[in-house]
One Martini backbone bead per residue (centre of mass of N, CA, C, O) as a GRO file, in nm:
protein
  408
    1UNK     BB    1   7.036  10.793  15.114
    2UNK     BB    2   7.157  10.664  15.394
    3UNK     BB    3   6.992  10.517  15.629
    4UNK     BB    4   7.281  10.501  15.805
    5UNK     BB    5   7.525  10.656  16.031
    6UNK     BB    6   7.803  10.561  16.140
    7UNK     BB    7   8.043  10.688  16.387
    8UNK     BB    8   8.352  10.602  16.452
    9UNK     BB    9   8.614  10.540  16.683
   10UNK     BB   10   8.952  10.484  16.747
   11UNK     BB   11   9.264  10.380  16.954
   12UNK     BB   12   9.276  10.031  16.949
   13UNK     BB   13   9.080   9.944  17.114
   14UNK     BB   14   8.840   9.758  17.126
   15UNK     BB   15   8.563   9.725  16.996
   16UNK     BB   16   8.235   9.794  17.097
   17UNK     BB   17   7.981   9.691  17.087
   18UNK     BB   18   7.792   9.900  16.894
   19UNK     BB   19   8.060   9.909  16.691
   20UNK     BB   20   7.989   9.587  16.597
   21UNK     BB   21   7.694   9.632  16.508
   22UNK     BB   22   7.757   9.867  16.290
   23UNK     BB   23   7.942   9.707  16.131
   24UNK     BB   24   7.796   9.403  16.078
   25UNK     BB   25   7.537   9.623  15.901
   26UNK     BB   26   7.737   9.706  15.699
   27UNK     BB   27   7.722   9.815  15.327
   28UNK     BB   28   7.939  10.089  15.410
   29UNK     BB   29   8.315  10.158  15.455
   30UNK     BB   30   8.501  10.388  15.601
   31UNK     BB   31   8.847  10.458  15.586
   32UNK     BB   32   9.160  10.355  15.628
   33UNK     BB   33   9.354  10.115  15.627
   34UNK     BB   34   9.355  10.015  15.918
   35UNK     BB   35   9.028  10.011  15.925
   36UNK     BB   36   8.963   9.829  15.702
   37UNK     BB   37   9.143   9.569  15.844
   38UNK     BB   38   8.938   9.510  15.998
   39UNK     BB   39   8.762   9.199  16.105
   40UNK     BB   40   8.481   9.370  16.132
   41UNK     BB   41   8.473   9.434  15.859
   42UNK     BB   42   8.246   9.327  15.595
   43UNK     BB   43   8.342   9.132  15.315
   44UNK     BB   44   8.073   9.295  15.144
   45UNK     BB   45   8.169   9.609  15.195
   46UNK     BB   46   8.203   9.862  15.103
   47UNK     BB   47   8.493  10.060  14.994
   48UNK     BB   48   8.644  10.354  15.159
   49UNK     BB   49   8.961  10.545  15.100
   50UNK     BB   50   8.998  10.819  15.331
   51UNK     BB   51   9.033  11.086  15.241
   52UNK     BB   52   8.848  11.306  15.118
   53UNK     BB   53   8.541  11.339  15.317
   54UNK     BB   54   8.400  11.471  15.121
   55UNK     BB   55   8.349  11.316  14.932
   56UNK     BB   56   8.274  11.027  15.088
   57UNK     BB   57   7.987  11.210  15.151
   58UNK     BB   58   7.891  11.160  14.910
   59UNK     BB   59   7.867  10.865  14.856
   60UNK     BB   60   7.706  10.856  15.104
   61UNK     BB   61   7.467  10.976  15.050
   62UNK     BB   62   7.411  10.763  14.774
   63UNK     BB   63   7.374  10.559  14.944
   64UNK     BB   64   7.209  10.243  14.986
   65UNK     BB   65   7.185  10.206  15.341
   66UNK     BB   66   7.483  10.109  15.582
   67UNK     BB   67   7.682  10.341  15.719
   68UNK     BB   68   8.070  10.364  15.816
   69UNK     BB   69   8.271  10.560  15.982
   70UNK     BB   70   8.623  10.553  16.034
   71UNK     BB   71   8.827  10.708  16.328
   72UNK     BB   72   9.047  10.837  16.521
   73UNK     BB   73   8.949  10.899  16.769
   74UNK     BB   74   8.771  11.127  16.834
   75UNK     BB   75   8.550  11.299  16.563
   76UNK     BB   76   8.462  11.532  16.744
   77UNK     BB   77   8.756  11.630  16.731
   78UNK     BB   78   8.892  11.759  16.456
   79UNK     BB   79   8.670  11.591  16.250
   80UNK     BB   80   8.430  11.403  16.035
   81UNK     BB   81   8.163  11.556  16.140
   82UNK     BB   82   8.156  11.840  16.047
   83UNK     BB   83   8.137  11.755  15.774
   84UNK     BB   84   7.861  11.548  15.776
   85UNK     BB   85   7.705  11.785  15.869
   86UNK     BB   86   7.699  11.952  15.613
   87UNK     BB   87   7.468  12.092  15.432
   88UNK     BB   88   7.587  11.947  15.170
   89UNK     BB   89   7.468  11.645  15.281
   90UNK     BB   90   7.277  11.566  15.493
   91UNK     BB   91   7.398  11.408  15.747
   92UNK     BB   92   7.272  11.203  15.992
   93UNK     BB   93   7.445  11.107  16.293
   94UNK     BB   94   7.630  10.860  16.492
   95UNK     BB   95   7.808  10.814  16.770
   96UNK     BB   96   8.128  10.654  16.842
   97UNK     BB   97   8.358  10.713  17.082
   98UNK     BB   98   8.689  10.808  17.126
   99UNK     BB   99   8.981  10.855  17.239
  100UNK     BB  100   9.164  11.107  17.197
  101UNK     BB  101   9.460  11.186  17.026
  102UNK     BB  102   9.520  11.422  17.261
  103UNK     BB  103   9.476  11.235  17.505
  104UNK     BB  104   9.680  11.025  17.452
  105UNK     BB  105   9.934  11.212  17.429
  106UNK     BB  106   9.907  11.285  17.735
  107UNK     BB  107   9.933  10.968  17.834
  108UNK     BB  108  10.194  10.913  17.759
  109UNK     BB  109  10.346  11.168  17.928
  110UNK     BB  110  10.196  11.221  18.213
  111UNK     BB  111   9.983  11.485  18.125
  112UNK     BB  112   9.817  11.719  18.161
  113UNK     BB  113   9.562  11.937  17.961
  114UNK     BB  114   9.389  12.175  18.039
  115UNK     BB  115   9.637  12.386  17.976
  116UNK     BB  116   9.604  12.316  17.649
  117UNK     BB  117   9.637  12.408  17.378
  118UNK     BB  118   9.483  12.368  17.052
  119UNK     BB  119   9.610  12.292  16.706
  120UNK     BB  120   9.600  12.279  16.327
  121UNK     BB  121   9.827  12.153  16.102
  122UNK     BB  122   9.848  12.294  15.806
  123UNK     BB  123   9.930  12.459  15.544
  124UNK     BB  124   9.738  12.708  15.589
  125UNK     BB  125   9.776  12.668  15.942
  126UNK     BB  126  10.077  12.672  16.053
  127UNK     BB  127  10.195  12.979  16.136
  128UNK     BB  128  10.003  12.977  16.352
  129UNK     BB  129  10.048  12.771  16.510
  130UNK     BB  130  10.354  12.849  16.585
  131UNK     BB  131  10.261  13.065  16.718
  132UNK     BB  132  10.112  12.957  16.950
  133UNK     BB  133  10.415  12.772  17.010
  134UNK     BB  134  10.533  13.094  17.116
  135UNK     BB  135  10.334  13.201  17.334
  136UNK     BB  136  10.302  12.904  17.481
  137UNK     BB  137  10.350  12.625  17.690
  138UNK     BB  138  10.119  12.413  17.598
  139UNK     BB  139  10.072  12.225  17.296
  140UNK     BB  140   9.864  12.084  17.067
  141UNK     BB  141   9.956  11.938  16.761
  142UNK     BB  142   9.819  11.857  16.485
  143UNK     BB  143   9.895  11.683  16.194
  144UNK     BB  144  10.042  11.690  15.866
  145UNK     BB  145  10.101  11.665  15.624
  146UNK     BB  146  10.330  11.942  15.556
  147UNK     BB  147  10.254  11.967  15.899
  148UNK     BB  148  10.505  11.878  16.071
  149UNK     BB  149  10.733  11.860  16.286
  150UNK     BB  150  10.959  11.974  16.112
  151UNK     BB  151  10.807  12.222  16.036
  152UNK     BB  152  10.792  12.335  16.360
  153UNK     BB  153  11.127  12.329  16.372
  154UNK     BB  154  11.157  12.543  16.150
  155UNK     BB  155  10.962  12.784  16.261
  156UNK     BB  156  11.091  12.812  16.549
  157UNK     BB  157  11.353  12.958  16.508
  158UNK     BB  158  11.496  13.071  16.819
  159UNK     BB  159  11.289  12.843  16.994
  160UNK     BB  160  11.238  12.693  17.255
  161UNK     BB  161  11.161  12.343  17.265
  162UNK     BB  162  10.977  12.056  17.374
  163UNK     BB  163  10.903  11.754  17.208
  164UNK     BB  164  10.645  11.565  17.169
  165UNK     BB  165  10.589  11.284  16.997
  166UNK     BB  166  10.300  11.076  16.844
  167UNK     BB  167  10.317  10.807  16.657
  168UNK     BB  168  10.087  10.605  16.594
  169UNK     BB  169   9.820  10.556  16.775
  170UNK     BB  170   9.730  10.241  16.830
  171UNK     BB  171   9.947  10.105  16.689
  172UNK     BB  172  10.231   9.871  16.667
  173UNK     BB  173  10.367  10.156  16.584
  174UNK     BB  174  10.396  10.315  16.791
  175UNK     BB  175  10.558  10.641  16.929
  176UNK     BB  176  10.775  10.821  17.156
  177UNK     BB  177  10.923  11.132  17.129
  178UNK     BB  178  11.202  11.316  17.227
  179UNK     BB  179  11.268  11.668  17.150
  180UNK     BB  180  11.430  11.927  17.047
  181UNK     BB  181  11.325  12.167  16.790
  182UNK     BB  182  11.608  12.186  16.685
  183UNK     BB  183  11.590  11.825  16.557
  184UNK     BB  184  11.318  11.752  16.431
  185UNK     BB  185  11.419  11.795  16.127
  186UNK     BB  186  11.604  11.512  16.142
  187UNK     BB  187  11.365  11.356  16.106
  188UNK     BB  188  11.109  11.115  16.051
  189UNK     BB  189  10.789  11.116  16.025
  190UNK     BB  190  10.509  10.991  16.101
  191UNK     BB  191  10.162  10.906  16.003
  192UNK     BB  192   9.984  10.984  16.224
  193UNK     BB  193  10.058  11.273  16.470
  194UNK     BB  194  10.156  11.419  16.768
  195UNK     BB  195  10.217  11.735  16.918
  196UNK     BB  196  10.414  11.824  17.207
  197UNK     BB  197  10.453  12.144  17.347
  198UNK     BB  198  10.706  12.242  17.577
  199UNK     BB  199  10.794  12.617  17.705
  200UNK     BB  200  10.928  12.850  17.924
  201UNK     BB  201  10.736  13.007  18.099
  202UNK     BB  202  10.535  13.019  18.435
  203UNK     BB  203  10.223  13.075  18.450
  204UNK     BB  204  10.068  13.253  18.698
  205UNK     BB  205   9.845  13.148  18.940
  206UNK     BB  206   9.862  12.856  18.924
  207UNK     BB  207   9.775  12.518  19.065
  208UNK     BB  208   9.772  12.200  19.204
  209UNK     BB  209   9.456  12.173  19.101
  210UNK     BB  210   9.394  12.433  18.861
  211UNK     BB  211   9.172  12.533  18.723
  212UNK     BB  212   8.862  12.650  18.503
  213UNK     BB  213   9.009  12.657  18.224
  214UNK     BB  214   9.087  12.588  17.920
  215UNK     BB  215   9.368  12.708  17.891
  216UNK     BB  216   9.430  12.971  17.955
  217UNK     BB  217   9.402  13.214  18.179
  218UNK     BB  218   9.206  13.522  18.164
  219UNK     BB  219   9.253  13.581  18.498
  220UNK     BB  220   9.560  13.682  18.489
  221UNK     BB  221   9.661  13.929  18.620
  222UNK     BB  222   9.612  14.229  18.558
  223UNK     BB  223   9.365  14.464  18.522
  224UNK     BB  224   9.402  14.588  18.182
  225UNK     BB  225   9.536  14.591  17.908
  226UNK     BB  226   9.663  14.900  18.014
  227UNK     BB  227   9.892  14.999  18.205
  228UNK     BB  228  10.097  15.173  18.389
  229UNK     BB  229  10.427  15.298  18.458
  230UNK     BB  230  10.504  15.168  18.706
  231UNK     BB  231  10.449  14.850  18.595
  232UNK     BB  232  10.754  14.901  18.425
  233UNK     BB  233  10.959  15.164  18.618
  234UNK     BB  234  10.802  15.432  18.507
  235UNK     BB  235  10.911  15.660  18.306
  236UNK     BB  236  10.877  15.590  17.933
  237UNK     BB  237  10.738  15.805  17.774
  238UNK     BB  238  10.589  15.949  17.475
  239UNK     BB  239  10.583  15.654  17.343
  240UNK     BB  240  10.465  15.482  17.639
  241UNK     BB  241  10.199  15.597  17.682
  242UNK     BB  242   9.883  15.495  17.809
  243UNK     BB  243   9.718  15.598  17.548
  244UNK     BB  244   9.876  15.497  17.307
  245UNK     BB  245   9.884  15.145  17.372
  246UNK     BB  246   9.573  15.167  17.382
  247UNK     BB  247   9.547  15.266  17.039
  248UNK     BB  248   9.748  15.048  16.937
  249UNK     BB  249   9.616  14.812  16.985
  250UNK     BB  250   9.305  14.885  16.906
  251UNK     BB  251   9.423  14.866  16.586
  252UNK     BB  252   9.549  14.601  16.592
  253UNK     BB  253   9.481  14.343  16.719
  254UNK     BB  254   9.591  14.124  16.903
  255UNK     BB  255   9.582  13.739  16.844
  256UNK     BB  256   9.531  13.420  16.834
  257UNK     BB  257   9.778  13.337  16.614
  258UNK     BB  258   9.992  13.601  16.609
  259UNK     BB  259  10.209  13.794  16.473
  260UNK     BB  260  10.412  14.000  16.692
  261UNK     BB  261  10.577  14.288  16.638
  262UNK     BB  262  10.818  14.504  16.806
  263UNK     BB  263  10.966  14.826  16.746
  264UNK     BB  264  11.090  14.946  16.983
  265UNK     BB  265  11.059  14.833  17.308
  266UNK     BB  266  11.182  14.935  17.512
  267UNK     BB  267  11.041  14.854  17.826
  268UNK     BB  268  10.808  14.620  17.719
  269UNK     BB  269  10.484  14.706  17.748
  270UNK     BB  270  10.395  14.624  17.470
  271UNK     BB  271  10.432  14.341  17.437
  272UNK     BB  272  10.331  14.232  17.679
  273UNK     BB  273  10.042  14.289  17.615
  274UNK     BB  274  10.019  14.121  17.329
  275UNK     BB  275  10.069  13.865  17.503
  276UNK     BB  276   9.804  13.890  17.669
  277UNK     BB  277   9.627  13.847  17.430
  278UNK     BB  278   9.783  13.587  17.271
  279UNK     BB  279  10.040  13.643  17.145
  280UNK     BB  280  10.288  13.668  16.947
  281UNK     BB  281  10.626  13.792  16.999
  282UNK     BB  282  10.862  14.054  16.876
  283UNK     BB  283  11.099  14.229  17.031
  284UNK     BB  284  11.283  14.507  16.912
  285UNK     BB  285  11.630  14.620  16.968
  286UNK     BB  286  11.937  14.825  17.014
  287UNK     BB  287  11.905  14.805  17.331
  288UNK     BB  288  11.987  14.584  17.528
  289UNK     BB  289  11.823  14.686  17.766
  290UNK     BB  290  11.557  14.664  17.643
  291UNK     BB  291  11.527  14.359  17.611
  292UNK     BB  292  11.570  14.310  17.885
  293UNK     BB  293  11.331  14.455  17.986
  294UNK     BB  294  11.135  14.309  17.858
  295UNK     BB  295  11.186  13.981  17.932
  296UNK     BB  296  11.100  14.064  18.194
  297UNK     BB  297  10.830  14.160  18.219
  298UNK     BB  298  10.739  13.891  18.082
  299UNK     BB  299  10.782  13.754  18.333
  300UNK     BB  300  10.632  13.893  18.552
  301UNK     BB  301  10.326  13.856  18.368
  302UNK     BB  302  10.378  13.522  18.209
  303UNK     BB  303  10.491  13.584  17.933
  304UNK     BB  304  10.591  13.527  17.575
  305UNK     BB  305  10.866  13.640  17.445
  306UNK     BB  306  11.102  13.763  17.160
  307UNK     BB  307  11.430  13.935  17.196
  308UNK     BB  308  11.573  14.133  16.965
  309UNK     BB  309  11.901  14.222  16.852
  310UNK     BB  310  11.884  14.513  16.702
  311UNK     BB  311  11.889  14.740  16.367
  312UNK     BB  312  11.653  14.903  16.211
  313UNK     BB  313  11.596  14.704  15.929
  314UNK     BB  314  11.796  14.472  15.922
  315UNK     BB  315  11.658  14.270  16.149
  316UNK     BB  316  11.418  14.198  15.981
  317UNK     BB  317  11.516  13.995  15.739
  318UNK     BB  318  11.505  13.693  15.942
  319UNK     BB  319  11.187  13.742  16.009
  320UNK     BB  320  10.918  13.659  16.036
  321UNK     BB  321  10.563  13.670  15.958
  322UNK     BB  322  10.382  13.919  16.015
  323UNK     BB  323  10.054  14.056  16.106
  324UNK     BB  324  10.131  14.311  16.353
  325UNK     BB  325  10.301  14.647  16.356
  326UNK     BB  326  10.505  14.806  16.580
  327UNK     BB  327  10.605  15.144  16.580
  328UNK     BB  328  10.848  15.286  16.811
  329UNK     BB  329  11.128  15.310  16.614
  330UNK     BB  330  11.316  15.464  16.296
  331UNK     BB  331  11.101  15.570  16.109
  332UNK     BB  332  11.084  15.604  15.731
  333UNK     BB  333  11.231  15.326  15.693
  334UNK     BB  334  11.104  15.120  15.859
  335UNK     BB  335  10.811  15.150  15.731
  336UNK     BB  336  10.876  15.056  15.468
  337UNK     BB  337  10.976  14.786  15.526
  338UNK     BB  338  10.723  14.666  15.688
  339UNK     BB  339  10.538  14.697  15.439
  340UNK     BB  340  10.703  14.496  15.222
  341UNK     BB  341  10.604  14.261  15.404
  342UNK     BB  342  10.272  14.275  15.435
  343UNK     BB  343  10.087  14.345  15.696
  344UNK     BB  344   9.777  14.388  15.807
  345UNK     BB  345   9.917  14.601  16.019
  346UNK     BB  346   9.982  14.943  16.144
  347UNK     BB  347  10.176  15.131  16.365
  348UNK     BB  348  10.227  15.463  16.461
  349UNK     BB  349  10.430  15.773  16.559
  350UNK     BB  350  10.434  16.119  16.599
  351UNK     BB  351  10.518  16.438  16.664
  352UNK     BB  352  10.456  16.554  16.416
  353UNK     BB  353  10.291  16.641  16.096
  354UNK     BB  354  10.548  16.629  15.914
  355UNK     BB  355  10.594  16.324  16.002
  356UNK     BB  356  10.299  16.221  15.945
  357UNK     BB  357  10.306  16.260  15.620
  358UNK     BB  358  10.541  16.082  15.535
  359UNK     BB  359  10.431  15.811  15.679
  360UNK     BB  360  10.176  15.808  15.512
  361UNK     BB  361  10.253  15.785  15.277
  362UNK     BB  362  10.427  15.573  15.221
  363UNK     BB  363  10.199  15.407  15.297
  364UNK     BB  364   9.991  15.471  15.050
  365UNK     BB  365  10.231  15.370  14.820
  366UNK     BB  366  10.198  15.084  14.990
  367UNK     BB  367   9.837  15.014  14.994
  368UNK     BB  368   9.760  15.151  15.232
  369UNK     BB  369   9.516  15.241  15.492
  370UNK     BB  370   9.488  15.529  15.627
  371UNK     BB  371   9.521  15.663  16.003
  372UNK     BB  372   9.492  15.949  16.175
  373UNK     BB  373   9.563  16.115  16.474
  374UNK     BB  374   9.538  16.355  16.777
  375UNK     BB  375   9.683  16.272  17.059
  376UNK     BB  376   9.528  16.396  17.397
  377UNK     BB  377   9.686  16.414  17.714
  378UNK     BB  378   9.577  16.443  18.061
  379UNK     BB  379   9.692  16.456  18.360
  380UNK     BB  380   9.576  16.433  18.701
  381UNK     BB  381   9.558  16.538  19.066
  382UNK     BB  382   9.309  16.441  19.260
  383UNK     BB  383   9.368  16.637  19.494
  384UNK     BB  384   9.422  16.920  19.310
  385UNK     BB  385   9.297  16.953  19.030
  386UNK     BB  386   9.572  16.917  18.870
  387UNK     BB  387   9.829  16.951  18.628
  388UNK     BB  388  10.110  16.686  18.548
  389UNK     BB  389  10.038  16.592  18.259
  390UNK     BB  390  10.165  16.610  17.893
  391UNK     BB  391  10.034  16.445  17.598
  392UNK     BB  392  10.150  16.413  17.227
  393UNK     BB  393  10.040  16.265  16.940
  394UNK     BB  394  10.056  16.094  16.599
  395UNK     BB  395   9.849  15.835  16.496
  396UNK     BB  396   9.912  15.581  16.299
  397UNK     BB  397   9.714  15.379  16.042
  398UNK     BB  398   9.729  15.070  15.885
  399UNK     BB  399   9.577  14.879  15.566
  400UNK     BB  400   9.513  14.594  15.438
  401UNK     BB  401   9.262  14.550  15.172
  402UNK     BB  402   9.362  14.272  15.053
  403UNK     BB  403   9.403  14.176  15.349
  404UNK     BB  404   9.242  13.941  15.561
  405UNK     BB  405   9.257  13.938  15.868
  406UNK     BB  406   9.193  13.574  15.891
  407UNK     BB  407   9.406  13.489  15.769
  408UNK     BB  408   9.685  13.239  15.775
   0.00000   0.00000   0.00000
């Protein structure tokens, strides 16, 4: 095992002492070709072109002497400390860190950034990327081959955002490039680069001081998952009352980094909730109105979310690729299209028995795991403790068990 490791930071600016010390008397030196190229380097030490960080991490394990990675910004920020410190490989570090390329990117825009989502765009990740994307008003984008500006932007399609670019941080071949997402396609850029996305409504709360915690504030909004029917302009429907939209989310669980499909989104209760939960979210339906009222609503509660006008199951067929489906209306013609498509949660409602074993058979034809419940639910008027309504329907909830929850 390599007598010492020493983690170096780059982003461009002269290298500190201490930085300069364990380069000295380093006997072997990873990192790109730009890293290999600095004049610090010394000339007899071995030298590793770090592609695969594990590789590279086997071979120092092995090295007899004193090891330096050099990486760009700071290396314990979705960098190469994680590897190297992990079990397989038991390498002790000292981390000399340097301004990380994500607030580089962010001062060369000359904007605040505590309140910026950040996330790692590769090839397994990338889909989730997008979504948070779309989700959120200002995100920061690692990028990598292959998971890149260009492909960000062709994923992005129907959502407007624009994009600063921010190639080769901290060498002399720097660039930073503004352009609208719908036109990223069209040019090649170079790698290593940061995407800072940003579009959308603004999130109400925020404050000229800033906030308290980085990235979105989990404490804008009403309290509560699920809102009353007041919150949306009154009486919803049986579709959309406040008992089904609370058991419908708690079956999906929208979370950070999903697409939520809502078909059938009427007043647009349950998007915008889904939406709040840091999903991104399409919500469809065939009238105008309900479409325009959903996206009102997510403005009202400060969250994001694309309305689609058009009939299902037809206009679902140029939609990315959800993770979790509710289905608000449209019947079992609907329920079978969005299951070909493999979502790894469905939940519909039905109002009688024999209309939930049609779409439950169907899920289950199509290979989920079906789960029915009988919701009834009760209001009562607490002045006069009688009853003011009275709401009944089948819940149904699909899982798919090939595909797990945290897939990519």
């Amino acid at each position: 095992m390599a007598d010492r490791v020493t983690v170096i930071g780059w982003d461009g600016s002269p290298l500190t002492a201490a930085a300069r010390a364990a380069l000295g008397a380093a006997t072997l030196v990873a990192g790109a070709a730009h890293h290999l190229a600095l004049p610090e380097v010394p000339p007899n030490a071995e030298r590793i072109r770090l592609g695969s960080v594990a590789l590279a991490a086997r071979r120092i394990a092995a090295h007899r002497g004193t090891a330096v990675v050099l990486a760009d910004g700071d290396p314990g920020f979705f960098g190469v400390v994680r590897t190297l410190r992990a079990p397989d490989f038991g390498l002790e570090v000292e981390v000399v860190p340097a301004v990380s390329s994500v607030a580089a990117a962010f001062a060369r825009a000359g904007m605040p950034w505590d309140d910026a989502h950040v996330v790692v765009a590769h090839r397994r990740t990338l889909r989730r990327a997008v979504n948070v994307c779309r989700a959120h008003t200002k995100v920061a984008v690692l990028t990598s081959p292959g998971a890149g500006p260009a492909e960000l932007g062709l994923l992005l399609d129907g959502v407007h955002r624009t994009f600063v670019i921010c190639e080769e941080l901290g060498t002399q071949r720097e660039q930073v490039s503004v352009v609208t997402s719908d036109k990223a396609a069209d040019h090649t850029w170079r790698d290593p680069n940061v995407v800072i996305v940003i579009g959308g409504a603004v999130t109400p709360g925020g404050t000229a001081e800033g906030g308290w915690i980085a990235g979105r504030d989990p404490g804008t909004g009403p309290r509560g998952w699920t809102l009353p029917a007041g919150e949306y302009g009154g009486d919803l429907g049986e579709g959309e009352t406040q008992s089904l939209r609370a058991a419908q989310l708690a079956r999906l669980g929208p979370r950070v980094g999903d697409l939520v499909w809502d078909i059938g989104c009427g007043s647009g209760a349950f998007a915008t909730e889904a939406a709040r939960a840091g999903a991104a979210v399409i919500a469809v339906d065939r009238d105008p109105d309900a479409c325009a009222r959903t996206v009102a609503a997510a403005r009202r509660f400060g969250v994001l979310l694309q309305a689609v006008h058009g009939t299902a199951p037809h206009v679902l067929e140029n939609l990315p690729e959800p993770d979790v489906v509710r289905i608000g209306g449209g019947g079992a013609a609907v329920v079978s299209a969005v299951a070909d498509r493999r979502p790894q949660r469905i939940v519909t409602h039905a109002a009688t028995r024999d209309a939930a074993e049609i779409v439950g058979r169907d899920l289950s034809e199509h290979g989920y795991d079906v789960e029915c419940a009988l919701l009834q639910s009760v209001e009562l008027d607490t002045k006069l403790w009688t009853e003011k309504e009275r709401s009944v329907a089948f819940l149904l909830s699909g899982v798919l068990p090939d595909r797990p929850d945290r897939s990519p």
